[in-house]
C-alpha distance (Angstrom), angle and dihedral (degrees) to the residues before:
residue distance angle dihedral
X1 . . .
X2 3.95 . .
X3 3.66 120.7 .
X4 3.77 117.3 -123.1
X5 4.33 85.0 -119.2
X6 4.16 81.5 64.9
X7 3.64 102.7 40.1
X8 3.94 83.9 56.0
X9 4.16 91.7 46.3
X10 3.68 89.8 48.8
X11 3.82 93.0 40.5
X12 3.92 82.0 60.9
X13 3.71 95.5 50.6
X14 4.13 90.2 45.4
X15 4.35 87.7 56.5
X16 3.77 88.2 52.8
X17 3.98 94.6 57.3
X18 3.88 132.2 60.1
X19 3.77 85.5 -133.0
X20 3.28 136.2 53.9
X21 4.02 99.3 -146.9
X22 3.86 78.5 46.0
X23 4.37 88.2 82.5
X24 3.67 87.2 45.9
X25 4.51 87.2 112.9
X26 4.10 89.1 46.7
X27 3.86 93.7 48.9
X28 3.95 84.2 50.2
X29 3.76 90.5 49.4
X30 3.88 93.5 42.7
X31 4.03 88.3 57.8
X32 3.16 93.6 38.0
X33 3.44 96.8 52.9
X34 3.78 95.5 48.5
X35 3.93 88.8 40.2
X36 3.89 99.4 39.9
X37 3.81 78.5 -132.0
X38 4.13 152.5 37.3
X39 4.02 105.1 -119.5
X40 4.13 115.9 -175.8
X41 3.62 94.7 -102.7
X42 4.03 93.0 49.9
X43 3.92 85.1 50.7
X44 3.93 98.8 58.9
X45 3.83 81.0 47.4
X46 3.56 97.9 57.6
X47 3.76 92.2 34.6
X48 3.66 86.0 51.2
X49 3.95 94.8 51.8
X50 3.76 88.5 40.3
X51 4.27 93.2 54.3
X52 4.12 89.9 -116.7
X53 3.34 133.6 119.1
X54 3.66 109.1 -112.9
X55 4.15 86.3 -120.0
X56 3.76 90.5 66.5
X57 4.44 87.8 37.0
X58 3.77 86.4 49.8
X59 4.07 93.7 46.7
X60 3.93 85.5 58.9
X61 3.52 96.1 40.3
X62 3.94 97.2 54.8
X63 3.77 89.0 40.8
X64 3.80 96.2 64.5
X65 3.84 109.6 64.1
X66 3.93 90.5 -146.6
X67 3.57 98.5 68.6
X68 3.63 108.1 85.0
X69 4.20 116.1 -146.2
X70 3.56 94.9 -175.6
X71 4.03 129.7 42.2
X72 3.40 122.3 -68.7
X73 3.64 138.4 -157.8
X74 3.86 125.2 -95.5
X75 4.20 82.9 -106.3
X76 4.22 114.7 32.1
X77 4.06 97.0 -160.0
X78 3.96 98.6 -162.4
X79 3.90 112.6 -170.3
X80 3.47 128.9 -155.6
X81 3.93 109.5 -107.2
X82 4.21 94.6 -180.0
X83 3.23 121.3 124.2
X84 3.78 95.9 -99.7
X85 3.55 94.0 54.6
X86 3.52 91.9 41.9
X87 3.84 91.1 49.1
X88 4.30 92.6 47.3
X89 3.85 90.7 50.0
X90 3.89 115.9 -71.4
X91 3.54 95.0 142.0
X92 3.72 94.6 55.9
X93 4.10 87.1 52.9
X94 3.52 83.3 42.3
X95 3.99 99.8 61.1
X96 4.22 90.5 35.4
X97 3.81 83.5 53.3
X98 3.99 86.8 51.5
X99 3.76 97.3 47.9
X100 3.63 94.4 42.9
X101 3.51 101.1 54.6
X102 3.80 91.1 25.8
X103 4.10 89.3 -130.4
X104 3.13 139.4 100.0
X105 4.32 146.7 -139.9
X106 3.51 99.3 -44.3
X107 3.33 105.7 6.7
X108 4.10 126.5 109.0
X109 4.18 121.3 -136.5
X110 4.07 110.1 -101.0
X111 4.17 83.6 -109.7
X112 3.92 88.1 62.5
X113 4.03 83.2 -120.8
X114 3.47 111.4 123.1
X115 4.38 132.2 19.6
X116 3.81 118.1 -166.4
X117 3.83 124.4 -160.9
X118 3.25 133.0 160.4
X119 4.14 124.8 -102.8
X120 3.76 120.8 -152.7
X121 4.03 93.3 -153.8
X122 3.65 129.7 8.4
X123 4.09 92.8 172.9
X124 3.45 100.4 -125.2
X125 4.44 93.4 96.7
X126 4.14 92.7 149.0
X127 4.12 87.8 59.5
X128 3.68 95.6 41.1
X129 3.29 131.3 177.4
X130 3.87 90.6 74.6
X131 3.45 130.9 179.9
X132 3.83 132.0 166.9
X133 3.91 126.9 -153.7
X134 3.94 111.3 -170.0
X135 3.54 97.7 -38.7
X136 3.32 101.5 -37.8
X137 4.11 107.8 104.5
X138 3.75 119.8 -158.4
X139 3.90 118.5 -153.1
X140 4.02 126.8 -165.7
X141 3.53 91.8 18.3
X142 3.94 118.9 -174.4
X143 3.31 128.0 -171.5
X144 4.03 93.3 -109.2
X145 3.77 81.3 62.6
X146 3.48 99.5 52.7
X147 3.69 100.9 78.8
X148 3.76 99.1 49.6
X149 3.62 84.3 51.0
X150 3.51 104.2 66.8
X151 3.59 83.8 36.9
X152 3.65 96.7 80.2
X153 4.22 88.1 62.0
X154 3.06 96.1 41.3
């Protein structure tokens, strides 16, 4: 069930577009943001506030790599798997990031802290490697760096 706090942040997003169906992506992120997460049951509720079927919610939801289906970690680290990044060093971040945490793509740390996935584009190809944690994007990224990195969510 939606809380009243976002049925009003989705209400918002619903006044800014001609359509209604048209906030369907900001009513994901508002649940997911409160919920870390979209499970099945809070997708018919959203589709069901939004006048969709959750079908047609779910096709947008699994189409957007930012929406999250499953639970996440406290911290999602997304890395940049482009070319570029690949190219300046990615997969060197990519296997510290494996041994550190001791997971891998997809997979969340046994203390529910941290999820990593791979992105296909974080936009920022002339400062690549890129990786993202939250919101917080990280450009240039060595491997010296890494550690006091993750640090901060620790």
């Amino acid at each position: 069930m939606l809380t009243v706090e976002e049925k009003l942040e989705i209400d918002k997003a619903i006044h800014e577009v001609p359509v209604k169906k048209a906030a369907c992506i900001e009513a994901l992120k508002v649940v997911q943001q409160k919920r870390r997460w979209v499970s099945d049951e809070s997708l018919k509720d959203i589709a069901a506030y939004m006048d969709m079927s959750p079908e047609e919610l779910d096709s947008v939801a699994t189409f957007y790599n930012l929406i999250f289906r499953r639970p996440v970690g406290r911290h999602v680290i997304l890395i940049c798997d482009s070319i570029s990044c690949y190219v300046m060093g990615q997969e060197k971040l990519t296997d510290l990031i494996t041994k550190q945490l001791g997971i891998r793509y997809g997979q969340t740390t046994l203390d529910g802290r941290y999820t990593f996935l791979p992105n296909p584009c974080l936009g920022t190809c002339d400062h690549a490697p890129a990786l993202m944690i939250d919101n917080d994007l990280y450009r240039d990224v060595t491997p010296e760096q890494l550690e006091e990195i993750l640090g901060k969510y620790a």
